[in-house]
RORO-570030 format. One record per atom (N, C-alpha, C): atom name; x, y, z. Coordinates in Angstrom, 2 decimals. Layout:
BEGIN
R  atom        x        y        z
R    CA        X        Y        Z
...
//
This chain:
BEGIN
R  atom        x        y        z
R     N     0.81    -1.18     0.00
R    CA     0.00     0.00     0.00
R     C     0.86     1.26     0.00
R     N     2.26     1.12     0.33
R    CA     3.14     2.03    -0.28
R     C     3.12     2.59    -1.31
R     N     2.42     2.40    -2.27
R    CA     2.63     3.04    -3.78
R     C     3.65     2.42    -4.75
R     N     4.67     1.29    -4.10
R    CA     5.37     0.83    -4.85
R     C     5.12    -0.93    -5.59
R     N     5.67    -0.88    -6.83
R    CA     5.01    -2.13    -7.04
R     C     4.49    -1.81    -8.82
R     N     4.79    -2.75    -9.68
R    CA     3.92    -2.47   -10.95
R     C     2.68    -2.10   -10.88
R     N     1.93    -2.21    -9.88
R    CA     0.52    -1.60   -10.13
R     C     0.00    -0.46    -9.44
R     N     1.25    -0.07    -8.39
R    CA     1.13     1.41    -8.02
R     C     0.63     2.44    -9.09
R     N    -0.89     3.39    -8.37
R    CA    -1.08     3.95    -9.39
R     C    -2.78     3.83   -10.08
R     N    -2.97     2.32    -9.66
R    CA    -4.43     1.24   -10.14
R     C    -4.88     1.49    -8.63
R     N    -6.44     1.79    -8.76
R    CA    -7.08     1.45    -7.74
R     C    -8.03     0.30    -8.33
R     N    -7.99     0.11    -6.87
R    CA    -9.32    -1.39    -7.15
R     C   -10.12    -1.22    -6.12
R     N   -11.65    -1.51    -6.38
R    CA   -12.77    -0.99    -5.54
R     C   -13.14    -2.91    -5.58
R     N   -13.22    -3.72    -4.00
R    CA   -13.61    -4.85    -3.82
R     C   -14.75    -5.34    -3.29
R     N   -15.05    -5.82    -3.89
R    CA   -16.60    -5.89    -3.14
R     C   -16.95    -7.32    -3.61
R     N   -16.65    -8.09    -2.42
R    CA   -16.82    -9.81    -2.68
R     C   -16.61   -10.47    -0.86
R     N   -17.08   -11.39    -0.14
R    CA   -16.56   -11.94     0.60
R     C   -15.91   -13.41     0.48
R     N   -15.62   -13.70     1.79
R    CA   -14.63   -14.91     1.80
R     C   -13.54   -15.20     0.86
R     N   -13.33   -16.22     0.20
R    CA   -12.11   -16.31    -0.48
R     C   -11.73   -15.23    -1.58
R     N   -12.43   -15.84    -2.64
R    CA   -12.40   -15.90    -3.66
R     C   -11.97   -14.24    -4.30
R     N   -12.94   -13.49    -3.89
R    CA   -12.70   -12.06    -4.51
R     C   -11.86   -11.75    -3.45
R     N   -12.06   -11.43    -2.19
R    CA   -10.45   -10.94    -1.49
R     C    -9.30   -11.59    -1.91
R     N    -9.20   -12.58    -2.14
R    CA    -7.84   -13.49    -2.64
R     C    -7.04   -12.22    -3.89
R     N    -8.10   -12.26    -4.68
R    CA    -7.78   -11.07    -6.12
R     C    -7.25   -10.27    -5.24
R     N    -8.22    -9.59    -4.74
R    CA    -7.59    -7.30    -3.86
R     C    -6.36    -7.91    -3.37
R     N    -6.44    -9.20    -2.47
R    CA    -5.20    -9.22    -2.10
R     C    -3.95    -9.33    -3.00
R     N    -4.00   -10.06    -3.69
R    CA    -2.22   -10.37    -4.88
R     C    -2.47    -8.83    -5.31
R     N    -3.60    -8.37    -6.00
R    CA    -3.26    -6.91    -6.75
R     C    -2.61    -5.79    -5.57
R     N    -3.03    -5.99    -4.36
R    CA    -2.12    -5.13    -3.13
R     C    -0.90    -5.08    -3.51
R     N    -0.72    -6.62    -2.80
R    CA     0.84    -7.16    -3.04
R     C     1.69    -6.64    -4.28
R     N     0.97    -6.85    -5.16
R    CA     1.76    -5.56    -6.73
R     C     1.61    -4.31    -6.90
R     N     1.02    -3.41    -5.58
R    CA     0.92    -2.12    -5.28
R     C    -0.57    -1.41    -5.59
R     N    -1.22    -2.06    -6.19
R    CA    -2.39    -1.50    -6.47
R     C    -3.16    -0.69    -4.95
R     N    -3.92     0.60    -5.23
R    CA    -4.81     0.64    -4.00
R     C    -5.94    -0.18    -3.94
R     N    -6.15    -1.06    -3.10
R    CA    -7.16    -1.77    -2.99
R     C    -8.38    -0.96    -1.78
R     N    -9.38    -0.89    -2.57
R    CA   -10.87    -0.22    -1.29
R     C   -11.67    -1.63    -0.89
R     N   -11.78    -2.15     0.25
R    CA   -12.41    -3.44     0.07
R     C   -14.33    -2.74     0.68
R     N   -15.32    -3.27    -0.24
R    CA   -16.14    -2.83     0.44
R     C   -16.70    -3.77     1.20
R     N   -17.30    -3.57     2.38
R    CA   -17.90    -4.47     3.87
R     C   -19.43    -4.36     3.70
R     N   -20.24    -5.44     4.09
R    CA   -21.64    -4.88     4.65
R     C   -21.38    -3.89     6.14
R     N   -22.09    -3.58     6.30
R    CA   -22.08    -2.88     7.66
R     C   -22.37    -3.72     8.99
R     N   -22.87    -3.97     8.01
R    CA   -23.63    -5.46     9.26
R     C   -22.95    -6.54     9.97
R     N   -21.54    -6.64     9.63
R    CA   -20.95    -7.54    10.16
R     C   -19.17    -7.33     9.52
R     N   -19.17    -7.17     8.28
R    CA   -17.99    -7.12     7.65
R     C   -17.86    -8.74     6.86
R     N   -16.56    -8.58     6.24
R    CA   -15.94    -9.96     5.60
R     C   -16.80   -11.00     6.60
R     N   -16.92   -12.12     6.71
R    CA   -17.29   -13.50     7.42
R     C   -15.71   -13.75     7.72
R     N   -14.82   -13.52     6.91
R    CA   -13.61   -14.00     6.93
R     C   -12.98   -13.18     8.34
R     N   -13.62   -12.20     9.14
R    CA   -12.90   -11.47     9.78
R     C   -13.31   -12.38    11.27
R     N   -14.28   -13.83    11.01
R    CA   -14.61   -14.55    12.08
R     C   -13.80   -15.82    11.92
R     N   -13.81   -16.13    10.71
R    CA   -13.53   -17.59     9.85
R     C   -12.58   -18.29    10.68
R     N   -13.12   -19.51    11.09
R    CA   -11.81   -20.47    11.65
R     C   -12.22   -20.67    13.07
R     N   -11.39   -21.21    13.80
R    CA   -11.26   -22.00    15.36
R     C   -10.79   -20.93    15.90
R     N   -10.14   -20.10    15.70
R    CA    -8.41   -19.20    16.36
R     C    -9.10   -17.99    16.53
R     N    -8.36   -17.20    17.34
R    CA    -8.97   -15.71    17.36
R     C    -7.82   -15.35    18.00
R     N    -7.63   -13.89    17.62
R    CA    -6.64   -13.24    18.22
R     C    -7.62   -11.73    18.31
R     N    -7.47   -10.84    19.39
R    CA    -8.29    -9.20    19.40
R     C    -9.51    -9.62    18.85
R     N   -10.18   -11.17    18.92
R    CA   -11.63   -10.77    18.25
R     C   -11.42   -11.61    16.70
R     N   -10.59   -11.16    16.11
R    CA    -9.90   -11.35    14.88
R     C    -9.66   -12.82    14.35
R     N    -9.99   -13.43    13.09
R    CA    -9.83   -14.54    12.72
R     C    -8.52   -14.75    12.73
R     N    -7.61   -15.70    12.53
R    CA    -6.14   -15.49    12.44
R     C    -5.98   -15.43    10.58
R     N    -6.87   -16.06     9.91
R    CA    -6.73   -15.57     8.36
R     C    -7.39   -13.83     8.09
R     N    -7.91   -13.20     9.17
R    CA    -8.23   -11.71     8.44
R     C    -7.16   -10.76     8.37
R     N    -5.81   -10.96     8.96
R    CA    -5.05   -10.22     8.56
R     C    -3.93   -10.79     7.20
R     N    -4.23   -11.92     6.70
R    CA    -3.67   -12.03     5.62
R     C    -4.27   -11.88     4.73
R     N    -5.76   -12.19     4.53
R    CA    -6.61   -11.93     3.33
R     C    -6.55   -10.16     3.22
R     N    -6.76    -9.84     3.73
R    CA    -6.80    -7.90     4.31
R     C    -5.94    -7.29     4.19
R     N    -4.30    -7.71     4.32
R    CA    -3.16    -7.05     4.08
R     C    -3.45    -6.27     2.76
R     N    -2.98    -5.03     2.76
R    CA    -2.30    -3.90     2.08
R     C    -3.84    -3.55     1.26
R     N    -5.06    -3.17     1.96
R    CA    -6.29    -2.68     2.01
R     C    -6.89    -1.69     2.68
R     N    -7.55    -0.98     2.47
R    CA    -8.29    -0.14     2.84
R     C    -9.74    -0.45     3.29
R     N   -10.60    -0.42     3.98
R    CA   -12.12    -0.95     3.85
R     C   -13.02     0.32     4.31
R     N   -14.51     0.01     3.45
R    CA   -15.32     1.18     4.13
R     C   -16.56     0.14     3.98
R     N   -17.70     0.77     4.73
R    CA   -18.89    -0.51     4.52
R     C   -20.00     1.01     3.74
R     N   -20.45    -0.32     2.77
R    CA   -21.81     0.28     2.17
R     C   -22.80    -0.78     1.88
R     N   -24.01    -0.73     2.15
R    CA   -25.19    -1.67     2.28
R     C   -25.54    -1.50     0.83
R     N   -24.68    -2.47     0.12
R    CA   -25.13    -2.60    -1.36
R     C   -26.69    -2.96    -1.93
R     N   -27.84    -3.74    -0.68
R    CA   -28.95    -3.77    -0.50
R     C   -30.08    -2.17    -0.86
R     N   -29.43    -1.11    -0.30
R    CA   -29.73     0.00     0.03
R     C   -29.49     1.27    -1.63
R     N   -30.22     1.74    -1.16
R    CA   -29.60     3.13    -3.08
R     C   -28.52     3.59    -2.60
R     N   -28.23     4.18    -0.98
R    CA   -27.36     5.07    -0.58
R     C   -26.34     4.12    -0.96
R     N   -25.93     2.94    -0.67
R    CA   -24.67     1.85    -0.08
R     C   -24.36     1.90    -2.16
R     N   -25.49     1.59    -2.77
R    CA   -25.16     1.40    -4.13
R     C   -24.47     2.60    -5.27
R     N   -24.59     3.95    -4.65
R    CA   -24.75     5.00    -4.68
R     C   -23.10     5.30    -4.50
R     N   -22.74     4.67    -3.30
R    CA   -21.26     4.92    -2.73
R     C   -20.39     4.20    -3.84
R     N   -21.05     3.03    -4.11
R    CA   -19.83     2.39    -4.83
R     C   -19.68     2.64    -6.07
R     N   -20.90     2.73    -6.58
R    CA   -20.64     3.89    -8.21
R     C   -19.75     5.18    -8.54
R     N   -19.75     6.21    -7.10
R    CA   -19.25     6.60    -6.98
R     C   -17.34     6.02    -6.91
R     N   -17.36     5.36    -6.12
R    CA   -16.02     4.82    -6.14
R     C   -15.25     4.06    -7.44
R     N   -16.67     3.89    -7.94
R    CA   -15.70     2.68    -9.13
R     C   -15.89     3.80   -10.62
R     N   -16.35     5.36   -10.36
R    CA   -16.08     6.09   -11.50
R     C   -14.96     6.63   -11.26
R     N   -13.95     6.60   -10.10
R    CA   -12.90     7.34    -9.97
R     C   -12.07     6.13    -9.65
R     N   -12.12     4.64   -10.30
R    CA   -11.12     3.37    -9.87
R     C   -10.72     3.08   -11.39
R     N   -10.02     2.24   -11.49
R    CA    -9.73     1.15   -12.48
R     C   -10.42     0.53   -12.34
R     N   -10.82    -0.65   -11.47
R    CA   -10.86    -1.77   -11.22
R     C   -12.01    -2.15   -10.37
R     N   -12.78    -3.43   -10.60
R    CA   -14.36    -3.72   -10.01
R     C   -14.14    -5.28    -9.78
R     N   -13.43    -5.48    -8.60
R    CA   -14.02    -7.29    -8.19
R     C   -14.71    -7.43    -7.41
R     N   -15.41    -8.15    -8.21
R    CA   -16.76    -9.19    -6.58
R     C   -16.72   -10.73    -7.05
R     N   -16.92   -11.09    -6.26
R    CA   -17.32   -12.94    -6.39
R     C   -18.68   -12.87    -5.65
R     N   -19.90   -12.18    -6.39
R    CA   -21.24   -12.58    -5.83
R     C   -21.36   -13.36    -7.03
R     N   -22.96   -14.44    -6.60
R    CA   -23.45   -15.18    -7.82
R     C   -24.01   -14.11    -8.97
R     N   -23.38   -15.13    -9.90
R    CA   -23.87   -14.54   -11.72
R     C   -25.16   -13.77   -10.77
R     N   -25.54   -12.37   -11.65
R    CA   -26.82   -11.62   -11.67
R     C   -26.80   -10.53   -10.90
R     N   -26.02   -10.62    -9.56
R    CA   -26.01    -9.94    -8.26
R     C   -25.90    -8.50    -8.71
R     N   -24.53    -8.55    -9.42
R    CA   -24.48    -6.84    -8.93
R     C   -25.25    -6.39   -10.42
R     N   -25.60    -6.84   -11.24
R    CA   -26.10    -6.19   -12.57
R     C   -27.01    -5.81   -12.06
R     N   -28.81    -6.20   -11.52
R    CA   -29.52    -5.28   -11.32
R     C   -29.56    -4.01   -10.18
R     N   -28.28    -4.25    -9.57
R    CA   -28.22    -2.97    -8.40
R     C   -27.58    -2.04    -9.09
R     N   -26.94    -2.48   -10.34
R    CA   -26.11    -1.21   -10.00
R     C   -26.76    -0.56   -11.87
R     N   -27.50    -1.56   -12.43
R    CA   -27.98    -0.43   -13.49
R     C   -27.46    -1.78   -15.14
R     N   -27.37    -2.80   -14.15
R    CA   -26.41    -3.73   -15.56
R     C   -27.23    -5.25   -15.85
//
């Protein structure tokens, strides 16, 4: 999140839980990209519970999936929450989610 890295420069707006789409924000971090991860409000990642282990509350995988991220929560359910991230992804590069096929097309106009 230094800015250094071939992809210093790329933002990426994330909006996916558990593996699959954080896995992505994460390697594109790791190559410098800014990563925005977006949260429900309601709870955050699942991944920030995931597992047997806890450390501060904390899953012991949420600080590796999470490294070199940013997060804000918007209730993608909601116009306001849908509203935020349009906003964010007209001033990004970059749009990952791992919801099922369909999800984000009718919220967001697609």
């Amino acid at each position: 999140m230094d800015g250094a890295g071939p992809l210093a420069g790329i933002r990426v707006i994330e909006c996916g839980s558990l593996i699959a789409g954080p896995f992505c924000g994460q390697l594109l971090g790791d190559f410098g990209a800014e990563v925005i991860k977006v949260e429900d409000p309601a709870g955050g990642d699942p991944m920030r519970e995931w597992g047997p282990q806890k450390v501060d509350g904390l899953s012991l995988h949420w600080p590796i999936i999470a490294r070199n991220k940013k997060s804000v929560t918007a209730d993608l359910r909601q116009p306001d929450g849908q509203q935020l991230v349009r906003q964010l992804a007209a001033v990004s590069d970059v749009l990952v989610e791992n919801f099922r096929p369909g999800t984000l097309g009718p919220r967001f106009g697609g």
